[in-house]
PyMOL Python script that loads the backbone (N, CA, C, O; Angstrom):
from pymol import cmd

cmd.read_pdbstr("""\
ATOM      1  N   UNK A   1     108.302  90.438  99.303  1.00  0.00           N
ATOM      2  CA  UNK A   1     108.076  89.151  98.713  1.00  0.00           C
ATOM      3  C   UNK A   1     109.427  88.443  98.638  1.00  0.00           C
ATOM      4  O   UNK A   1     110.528  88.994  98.592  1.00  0.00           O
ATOM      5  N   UNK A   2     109.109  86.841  98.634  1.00  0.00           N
ATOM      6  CA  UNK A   2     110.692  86.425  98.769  1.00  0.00           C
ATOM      7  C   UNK A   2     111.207  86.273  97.621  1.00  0.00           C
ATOM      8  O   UNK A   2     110.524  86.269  96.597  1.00  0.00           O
ATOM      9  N   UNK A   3     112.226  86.156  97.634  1.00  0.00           N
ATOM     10  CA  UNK A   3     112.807  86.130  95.692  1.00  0.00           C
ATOM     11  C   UNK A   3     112.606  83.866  95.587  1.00  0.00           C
ATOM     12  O   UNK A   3     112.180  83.264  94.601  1.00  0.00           O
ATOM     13  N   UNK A   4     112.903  83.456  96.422  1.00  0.00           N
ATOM     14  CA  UNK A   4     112.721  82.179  96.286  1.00  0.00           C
ATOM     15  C   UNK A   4     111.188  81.805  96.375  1.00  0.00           C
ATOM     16  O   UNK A   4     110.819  80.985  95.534  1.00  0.00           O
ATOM     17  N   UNK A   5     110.459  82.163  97.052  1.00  0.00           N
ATOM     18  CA  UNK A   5     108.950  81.681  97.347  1.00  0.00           C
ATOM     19  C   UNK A   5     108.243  82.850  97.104  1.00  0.00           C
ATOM     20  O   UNK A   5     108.500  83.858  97.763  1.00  0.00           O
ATOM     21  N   UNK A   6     107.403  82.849  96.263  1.00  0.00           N
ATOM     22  CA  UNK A   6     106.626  84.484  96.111  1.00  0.00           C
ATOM     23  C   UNK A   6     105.785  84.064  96.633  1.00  0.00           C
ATOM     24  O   UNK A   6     104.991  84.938  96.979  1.00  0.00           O
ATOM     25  N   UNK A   7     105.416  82.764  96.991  1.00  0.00           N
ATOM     26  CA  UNK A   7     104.287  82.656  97.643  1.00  0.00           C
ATOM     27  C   UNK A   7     104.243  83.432  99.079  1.00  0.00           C
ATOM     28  O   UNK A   7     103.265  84.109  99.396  1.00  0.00           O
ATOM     29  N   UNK A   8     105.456  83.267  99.974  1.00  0.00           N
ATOM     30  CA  UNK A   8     105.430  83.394 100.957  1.00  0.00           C
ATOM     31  C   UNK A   8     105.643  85.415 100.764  1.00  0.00           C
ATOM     32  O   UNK A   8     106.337  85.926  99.886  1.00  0.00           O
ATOM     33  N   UNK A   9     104.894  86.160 101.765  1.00  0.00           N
ATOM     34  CA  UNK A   9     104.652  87.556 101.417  1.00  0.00           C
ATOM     35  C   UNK A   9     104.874  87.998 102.659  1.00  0.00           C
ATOM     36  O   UNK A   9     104.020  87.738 103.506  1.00  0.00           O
ATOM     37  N   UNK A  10     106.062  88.759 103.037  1.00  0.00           N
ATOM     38  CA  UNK A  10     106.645  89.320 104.277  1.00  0.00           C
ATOM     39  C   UNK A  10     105.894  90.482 104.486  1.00  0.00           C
ATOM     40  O   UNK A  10     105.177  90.917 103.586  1.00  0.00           O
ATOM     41  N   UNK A  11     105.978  91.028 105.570  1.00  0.00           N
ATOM     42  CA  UNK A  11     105.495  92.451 106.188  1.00  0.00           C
ATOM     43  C   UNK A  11     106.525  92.871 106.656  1.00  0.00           C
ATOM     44  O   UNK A  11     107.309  92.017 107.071  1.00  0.00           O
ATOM     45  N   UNK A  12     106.936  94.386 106.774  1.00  0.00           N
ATOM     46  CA  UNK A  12     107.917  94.708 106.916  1.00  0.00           C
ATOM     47  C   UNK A  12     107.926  95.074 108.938  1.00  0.00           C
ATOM     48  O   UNK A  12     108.899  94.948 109.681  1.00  0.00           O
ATOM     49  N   UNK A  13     106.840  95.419 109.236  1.00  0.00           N
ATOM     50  CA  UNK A  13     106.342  95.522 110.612  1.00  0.00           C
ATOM     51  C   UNK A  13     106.145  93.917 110.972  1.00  0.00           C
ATOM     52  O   UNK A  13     107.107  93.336 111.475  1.00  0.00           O
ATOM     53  N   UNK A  14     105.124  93.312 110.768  1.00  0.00           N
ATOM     54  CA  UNK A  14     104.294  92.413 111.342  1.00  0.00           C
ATOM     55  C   UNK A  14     104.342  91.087 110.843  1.00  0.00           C
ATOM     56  O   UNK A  14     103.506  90.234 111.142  1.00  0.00           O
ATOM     57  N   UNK A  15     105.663  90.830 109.805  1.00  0.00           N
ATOM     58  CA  UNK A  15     105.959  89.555 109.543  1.00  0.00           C
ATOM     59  C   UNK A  15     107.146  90.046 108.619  1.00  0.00           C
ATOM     60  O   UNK A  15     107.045  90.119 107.395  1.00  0.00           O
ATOM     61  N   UNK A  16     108.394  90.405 109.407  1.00  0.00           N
ATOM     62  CA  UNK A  16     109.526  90.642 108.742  1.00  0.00           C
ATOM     63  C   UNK A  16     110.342  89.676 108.455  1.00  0.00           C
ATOM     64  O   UNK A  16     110.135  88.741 109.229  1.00  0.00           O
ATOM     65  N   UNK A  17     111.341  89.408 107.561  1.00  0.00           N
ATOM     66  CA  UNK A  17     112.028  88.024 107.734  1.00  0.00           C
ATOM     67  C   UNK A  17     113.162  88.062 108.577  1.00  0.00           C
ATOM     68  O   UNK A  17     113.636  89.029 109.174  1.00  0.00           O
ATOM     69  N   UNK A  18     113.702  86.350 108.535  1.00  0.00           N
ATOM     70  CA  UNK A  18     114.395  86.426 109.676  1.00  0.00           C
ATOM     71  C   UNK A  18     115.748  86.683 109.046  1.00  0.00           C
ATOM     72  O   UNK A  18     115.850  86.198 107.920  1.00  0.00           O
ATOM     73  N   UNK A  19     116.988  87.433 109.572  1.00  0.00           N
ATOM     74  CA  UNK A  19     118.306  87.783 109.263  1.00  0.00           C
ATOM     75  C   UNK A  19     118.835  86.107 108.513  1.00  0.00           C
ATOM     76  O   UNK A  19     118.807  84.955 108.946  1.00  0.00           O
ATOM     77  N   UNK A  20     119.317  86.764 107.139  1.00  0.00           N
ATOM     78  CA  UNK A  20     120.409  85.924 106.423  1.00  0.00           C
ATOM     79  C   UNK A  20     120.844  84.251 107.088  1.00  0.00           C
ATOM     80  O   UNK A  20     121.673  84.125 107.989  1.00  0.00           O
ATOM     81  N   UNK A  21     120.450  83.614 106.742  1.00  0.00           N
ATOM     82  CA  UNK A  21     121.237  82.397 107.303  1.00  0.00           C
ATOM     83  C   UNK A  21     120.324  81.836 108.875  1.00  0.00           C
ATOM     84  O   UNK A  21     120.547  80.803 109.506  1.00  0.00           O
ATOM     85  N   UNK A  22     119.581  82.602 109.094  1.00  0.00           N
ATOM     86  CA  UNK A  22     119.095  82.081 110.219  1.00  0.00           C
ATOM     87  C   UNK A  22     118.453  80.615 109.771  1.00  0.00           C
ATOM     88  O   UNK A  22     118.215  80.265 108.615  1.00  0.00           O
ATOM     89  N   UNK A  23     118.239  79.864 110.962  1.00  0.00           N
ATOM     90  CA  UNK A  23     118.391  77.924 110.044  1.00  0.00           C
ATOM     91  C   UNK A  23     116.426  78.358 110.767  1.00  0.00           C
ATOM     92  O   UNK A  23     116.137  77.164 110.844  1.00  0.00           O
ATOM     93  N   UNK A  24     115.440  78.895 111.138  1.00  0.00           N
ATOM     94  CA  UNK A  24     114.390  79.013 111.550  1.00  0.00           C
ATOM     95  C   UNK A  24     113.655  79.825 110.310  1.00  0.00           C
ATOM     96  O   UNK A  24     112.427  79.911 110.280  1.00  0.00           O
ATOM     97  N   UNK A  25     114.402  80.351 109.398  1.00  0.00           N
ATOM     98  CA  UNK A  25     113.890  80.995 108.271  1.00  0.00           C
ATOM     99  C   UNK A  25     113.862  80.064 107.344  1.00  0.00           C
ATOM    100  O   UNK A  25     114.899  79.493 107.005  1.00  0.00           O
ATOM    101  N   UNK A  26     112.449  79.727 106.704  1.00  0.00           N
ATOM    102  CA  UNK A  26     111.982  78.891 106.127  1.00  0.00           C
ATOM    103  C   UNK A  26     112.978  78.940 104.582  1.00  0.00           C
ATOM    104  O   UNK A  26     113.521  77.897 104.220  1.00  0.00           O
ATOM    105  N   UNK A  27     113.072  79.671 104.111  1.00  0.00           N
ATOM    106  CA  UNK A  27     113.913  80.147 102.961  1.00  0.00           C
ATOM    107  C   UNK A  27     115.032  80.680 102.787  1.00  0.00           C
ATOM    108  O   UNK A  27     115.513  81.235 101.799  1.00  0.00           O
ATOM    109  N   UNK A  28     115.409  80.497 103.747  1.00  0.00           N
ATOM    110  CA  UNK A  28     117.500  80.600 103.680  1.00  0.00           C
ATOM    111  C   UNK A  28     117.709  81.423 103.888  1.00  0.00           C
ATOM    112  O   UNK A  28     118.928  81.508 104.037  1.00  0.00           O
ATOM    113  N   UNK A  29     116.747  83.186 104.183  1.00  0.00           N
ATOM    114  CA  UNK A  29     117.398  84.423 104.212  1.00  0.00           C
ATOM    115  C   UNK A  29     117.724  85.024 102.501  1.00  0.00           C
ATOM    116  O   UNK A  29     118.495  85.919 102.153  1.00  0.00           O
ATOM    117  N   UNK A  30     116.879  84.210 101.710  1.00  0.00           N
ATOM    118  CA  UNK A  30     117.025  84.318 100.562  1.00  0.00           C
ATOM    119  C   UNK A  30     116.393  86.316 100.248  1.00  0.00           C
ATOM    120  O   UNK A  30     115.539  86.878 100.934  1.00  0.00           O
ATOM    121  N   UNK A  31     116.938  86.767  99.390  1.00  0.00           N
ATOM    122  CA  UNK A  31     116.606  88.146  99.100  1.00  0.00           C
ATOM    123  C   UNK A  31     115.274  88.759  98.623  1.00  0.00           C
ATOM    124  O   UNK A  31     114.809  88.568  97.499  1.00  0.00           O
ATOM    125  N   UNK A  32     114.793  89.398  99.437  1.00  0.00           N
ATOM    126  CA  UNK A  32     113.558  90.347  99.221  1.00  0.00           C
ATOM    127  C   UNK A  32     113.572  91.417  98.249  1.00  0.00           C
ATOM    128  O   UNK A  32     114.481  92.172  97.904  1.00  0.00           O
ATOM    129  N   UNK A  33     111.877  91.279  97.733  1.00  0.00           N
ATOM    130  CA  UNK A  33     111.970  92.663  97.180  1.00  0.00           C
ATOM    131  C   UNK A  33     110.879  93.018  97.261  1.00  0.00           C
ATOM    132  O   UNK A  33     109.968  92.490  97.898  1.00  0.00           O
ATOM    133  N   UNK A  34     110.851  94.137  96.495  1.00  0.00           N
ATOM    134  CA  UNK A  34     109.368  95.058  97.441  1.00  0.00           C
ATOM    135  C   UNK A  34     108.646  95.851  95.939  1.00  0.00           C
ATOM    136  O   UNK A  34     109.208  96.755  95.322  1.00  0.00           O
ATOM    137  N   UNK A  35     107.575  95.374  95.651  1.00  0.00           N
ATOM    138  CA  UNK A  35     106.997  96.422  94.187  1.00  0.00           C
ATOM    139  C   UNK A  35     106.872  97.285  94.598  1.00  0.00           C
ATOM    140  O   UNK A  35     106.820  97.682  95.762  1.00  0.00           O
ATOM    141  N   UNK A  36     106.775  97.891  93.301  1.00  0.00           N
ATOM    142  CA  UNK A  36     106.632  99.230  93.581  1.00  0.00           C
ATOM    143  C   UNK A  36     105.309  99.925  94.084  1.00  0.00           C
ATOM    144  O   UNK A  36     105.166 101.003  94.660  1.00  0.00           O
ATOM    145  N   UNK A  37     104.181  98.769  93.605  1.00  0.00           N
ATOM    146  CA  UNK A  37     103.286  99.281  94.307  1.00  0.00           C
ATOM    147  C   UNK A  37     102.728  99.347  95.916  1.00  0.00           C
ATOM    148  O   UNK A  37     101.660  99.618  96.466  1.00  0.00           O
ATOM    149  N   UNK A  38     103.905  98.993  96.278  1.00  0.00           N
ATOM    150  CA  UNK A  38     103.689  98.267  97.695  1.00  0.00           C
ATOM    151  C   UNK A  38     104.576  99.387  99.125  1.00  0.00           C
ATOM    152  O   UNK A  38     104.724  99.376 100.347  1.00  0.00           O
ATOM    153  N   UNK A  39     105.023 100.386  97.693  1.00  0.00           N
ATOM    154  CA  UNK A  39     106.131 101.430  98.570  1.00  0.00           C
ATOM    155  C   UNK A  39     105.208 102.906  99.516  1.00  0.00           C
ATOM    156  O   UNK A  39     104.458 103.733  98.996  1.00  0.00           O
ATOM    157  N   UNK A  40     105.503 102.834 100.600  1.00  0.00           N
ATOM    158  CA  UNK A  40     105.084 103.995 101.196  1.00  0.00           C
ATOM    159  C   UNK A  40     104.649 105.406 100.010  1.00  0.00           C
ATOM    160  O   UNK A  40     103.499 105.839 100.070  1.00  0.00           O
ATOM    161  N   UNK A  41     105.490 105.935  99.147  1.00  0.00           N
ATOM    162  CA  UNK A  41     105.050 106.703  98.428  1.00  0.00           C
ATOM    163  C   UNK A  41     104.264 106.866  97.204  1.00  0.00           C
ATOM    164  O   UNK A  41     103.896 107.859  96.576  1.00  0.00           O
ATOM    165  N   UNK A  42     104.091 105.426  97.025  1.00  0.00           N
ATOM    166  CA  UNK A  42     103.373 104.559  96.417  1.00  0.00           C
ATOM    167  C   UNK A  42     101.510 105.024  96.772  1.00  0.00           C
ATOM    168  O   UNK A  42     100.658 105.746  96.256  1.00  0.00           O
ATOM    169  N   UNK A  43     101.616 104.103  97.946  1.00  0.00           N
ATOM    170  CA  UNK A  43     100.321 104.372  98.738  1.00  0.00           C
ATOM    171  C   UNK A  43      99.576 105.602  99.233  1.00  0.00           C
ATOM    172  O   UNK A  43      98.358 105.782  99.243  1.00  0.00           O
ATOM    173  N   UNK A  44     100.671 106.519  99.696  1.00  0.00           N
ATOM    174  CA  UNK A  44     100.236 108.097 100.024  1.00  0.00           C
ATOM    175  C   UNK A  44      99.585 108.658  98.539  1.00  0.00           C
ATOM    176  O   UNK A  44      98.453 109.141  98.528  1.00  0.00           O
ATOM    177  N   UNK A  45     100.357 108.556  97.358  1.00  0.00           N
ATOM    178  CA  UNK A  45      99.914 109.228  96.388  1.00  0.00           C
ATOM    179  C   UNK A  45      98.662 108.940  95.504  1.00  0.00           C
ATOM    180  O   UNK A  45      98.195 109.684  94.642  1.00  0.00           O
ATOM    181  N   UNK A  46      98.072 107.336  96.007  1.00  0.00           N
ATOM    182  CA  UNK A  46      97.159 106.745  95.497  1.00  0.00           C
ATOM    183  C   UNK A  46      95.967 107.526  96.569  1.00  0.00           C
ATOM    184  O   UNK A  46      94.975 108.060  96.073  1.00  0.00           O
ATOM    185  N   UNK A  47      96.138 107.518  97.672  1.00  0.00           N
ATOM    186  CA  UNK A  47      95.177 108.521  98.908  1.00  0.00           C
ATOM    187  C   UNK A  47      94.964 109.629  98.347  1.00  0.00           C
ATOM    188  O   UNK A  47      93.907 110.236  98.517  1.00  0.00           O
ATOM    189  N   UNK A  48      96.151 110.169  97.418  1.00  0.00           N
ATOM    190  CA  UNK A  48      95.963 112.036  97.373  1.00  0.00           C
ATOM    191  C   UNK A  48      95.068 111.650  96.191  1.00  0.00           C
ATOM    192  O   UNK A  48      93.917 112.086  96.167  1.00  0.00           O
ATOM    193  N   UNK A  49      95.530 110.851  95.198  1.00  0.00           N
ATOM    194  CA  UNK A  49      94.352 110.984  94.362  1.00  0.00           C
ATOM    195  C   UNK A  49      92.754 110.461  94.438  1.00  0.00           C
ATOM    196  O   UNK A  49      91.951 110.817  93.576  1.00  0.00           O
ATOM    197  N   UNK A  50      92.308 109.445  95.726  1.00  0.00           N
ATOM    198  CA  UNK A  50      91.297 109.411  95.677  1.00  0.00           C
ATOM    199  C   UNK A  50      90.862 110.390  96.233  1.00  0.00           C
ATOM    200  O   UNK A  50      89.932 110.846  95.569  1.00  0.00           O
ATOM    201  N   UNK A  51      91.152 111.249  97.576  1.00  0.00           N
ATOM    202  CA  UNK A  51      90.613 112.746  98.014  1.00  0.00           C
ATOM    203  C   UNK A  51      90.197 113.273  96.883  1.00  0.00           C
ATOM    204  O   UNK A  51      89.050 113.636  96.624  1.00  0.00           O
ATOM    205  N   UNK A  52      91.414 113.329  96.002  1.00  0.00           N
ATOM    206  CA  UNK A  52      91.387 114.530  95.474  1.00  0.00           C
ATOM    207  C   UNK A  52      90.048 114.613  94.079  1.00  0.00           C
ATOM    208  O   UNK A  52      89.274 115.528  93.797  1.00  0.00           O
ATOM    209  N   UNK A  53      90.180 113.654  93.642  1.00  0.00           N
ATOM    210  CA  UNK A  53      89.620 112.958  92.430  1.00  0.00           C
ATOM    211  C   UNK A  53      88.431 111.845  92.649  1.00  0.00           C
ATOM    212  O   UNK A  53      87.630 111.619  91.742  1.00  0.00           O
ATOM    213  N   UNK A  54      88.391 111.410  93.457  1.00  0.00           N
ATOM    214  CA  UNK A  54      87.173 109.846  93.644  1.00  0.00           C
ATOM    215  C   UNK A  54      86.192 110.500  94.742  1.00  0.00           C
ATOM    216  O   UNK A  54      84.980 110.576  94.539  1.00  0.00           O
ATOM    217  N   UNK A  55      86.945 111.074  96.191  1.00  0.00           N
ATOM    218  CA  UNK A  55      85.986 111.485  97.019  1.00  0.00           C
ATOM    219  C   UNK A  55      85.219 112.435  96.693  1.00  0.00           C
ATOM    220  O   UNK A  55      84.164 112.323  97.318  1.00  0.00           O
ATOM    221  N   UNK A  56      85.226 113.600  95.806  1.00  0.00           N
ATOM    222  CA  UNK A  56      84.332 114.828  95.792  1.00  0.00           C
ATOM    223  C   UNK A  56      83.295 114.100  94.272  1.00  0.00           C
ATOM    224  O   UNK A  56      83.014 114.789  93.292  1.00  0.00           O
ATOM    225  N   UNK A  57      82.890 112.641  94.431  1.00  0.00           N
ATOM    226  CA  UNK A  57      82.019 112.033  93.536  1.00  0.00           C
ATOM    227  C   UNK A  57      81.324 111.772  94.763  1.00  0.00           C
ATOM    228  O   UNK A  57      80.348 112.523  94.749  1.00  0.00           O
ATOM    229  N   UNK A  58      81.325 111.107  95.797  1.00  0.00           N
ATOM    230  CA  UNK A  58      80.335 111.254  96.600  1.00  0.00           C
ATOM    231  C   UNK A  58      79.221 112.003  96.572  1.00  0.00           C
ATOM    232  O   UNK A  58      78.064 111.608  96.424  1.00  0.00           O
ATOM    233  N   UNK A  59      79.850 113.758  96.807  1.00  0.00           N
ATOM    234  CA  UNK A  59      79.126 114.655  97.570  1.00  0.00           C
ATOM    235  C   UNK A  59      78.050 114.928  95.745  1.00  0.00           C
ATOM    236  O   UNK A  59      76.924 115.334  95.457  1.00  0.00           O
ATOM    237  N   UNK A  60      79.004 114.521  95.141  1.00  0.00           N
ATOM    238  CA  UNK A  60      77.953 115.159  93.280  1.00  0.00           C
ATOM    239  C   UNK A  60      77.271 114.435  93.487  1.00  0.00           C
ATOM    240  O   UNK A  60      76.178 114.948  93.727  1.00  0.00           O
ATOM    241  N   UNK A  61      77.259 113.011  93.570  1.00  0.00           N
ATOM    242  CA  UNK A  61      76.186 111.681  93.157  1.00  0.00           C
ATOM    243  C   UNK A  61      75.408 111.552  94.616  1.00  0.00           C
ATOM    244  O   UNK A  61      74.322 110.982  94.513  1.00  0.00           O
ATOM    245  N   UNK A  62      75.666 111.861  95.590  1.00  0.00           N
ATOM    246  CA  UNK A  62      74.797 112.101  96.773  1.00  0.00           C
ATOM    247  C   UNK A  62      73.251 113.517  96.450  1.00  0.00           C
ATOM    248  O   UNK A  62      72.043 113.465  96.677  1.00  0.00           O
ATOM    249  N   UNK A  63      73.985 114.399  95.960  1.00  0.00           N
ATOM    250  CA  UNK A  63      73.106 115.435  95.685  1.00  0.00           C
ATOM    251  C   UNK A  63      71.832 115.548  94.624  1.00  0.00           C
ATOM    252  O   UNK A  63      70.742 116.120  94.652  1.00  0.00           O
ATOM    253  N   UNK A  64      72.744 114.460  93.397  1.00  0.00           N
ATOM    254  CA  UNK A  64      71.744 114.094  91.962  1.00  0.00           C
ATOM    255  C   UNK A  64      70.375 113.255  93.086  1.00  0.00           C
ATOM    256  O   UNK A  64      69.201 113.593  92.934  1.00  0.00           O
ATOM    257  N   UNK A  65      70.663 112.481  93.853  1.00  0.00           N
ATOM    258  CA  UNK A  65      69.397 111.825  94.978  1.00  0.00           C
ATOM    259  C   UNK A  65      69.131 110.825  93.491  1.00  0.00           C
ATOM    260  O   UNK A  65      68.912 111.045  92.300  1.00  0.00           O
ATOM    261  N   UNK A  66      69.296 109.666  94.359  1.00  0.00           N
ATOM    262  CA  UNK A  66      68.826 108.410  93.916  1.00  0.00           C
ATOM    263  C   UNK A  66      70.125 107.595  93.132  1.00  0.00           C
ATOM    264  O   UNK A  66      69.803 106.455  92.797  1.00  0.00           O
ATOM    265  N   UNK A  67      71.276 107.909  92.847  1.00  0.00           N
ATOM    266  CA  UNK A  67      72.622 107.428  92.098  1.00  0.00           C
ATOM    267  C   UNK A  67      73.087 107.114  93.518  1.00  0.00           C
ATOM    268  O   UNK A  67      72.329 106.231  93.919  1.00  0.00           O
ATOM    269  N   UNK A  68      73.815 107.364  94.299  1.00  0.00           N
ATOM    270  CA  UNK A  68      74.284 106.878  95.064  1.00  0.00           C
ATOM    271  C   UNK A  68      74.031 106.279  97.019  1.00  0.00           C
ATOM    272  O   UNK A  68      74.077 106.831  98.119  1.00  0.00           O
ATOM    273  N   UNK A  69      73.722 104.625  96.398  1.00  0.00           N
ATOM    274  CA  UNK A  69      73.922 103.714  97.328  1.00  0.00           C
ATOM    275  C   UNK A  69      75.146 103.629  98.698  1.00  0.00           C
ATOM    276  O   UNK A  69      76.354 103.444  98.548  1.00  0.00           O
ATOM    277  N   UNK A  70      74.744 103.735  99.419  1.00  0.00           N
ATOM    278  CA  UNK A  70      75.450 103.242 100.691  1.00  0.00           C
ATOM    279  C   UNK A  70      75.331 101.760 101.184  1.00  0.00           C
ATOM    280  O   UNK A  70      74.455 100.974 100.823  1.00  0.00           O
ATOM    281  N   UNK A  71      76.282 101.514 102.008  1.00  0.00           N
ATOM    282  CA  UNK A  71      76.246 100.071 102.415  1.00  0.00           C
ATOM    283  C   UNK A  71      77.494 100.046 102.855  1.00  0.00           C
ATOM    284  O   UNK A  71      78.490 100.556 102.342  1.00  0.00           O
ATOM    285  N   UNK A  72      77.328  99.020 104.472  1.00  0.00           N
ATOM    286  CA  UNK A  72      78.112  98.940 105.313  1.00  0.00           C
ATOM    287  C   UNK A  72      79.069  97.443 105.071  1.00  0.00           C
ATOM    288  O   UNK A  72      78.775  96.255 105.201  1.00  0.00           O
ATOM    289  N   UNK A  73      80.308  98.140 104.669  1.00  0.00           N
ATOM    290  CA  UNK A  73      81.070  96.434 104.174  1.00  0.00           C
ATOM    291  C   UNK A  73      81.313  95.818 105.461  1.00  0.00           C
ATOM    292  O   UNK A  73      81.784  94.712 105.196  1.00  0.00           O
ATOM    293  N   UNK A  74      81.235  95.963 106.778  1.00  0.00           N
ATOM    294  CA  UNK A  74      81.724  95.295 107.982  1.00  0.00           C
ATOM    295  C   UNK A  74      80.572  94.673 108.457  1.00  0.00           C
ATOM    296  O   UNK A  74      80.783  93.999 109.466  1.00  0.00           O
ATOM    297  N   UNK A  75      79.179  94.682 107.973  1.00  0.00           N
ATOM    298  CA  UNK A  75      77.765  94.479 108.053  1.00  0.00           C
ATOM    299  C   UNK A  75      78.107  92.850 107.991  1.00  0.00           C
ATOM    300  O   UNK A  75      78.827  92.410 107.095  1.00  0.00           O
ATOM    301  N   UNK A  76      77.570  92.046 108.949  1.00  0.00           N
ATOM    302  CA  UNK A  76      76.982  90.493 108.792  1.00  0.00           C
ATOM    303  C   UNK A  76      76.221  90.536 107.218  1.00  0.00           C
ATOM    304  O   UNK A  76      75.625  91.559 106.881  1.00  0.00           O
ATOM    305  N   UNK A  77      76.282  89.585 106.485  1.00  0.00           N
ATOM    306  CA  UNK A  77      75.352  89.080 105.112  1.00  0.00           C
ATOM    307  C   UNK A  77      73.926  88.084 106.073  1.00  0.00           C
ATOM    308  O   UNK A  77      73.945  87.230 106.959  1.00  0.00           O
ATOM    309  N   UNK A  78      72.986  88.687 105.398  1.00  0.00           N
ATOM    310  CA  UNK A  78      71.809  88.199 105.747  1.00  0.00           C
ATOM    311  C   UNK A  78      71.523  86.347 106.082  1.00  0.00           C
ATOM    312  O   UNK A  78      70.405  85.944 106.404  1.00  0.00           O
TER     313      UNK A  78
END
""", "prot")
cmd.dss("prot")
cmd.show_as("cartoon", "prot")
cmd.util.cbc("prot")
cmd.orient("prot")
């Protein structure tokens, strides 16, 4: 995120900013920062806990029969 525009929200791959002073960088090369929730070890450890903790609710609430709904989020809306 930029420290001048939070609006504007960099990617570190796929929309990195441009080097310090470059005159094509909308915001001067002004200084980034990165939450914490947004950090590689951040994200891995939020994965270990849904495996570990959220996914084996599936297989319980699949088995009770009749608690758990499926549905395809990439599905067209009627």
């Amino acid at each position: 995120m930029c420290v001048k525009n939070p609006t504007h929200i960099y990617h570190v791959e796929f929309d990195p900013p441009k080097p310090r002073g470059a005159s094509a960088d909308q915001d001067g090369g002004a200084g980034l920062i990165q939450r914490d929730d947004d950090k590689e070890e951040t994200i891995r450890r939020r994965l270990q806990v849904y495996h570990s903790q959220t996914e084996p609710l599936i297989a319980h609430y699949d088995a009770e029969g009749g608690w758990l709904r499926r549905f395809d989020g990439n599905a067209r809306s009627r």
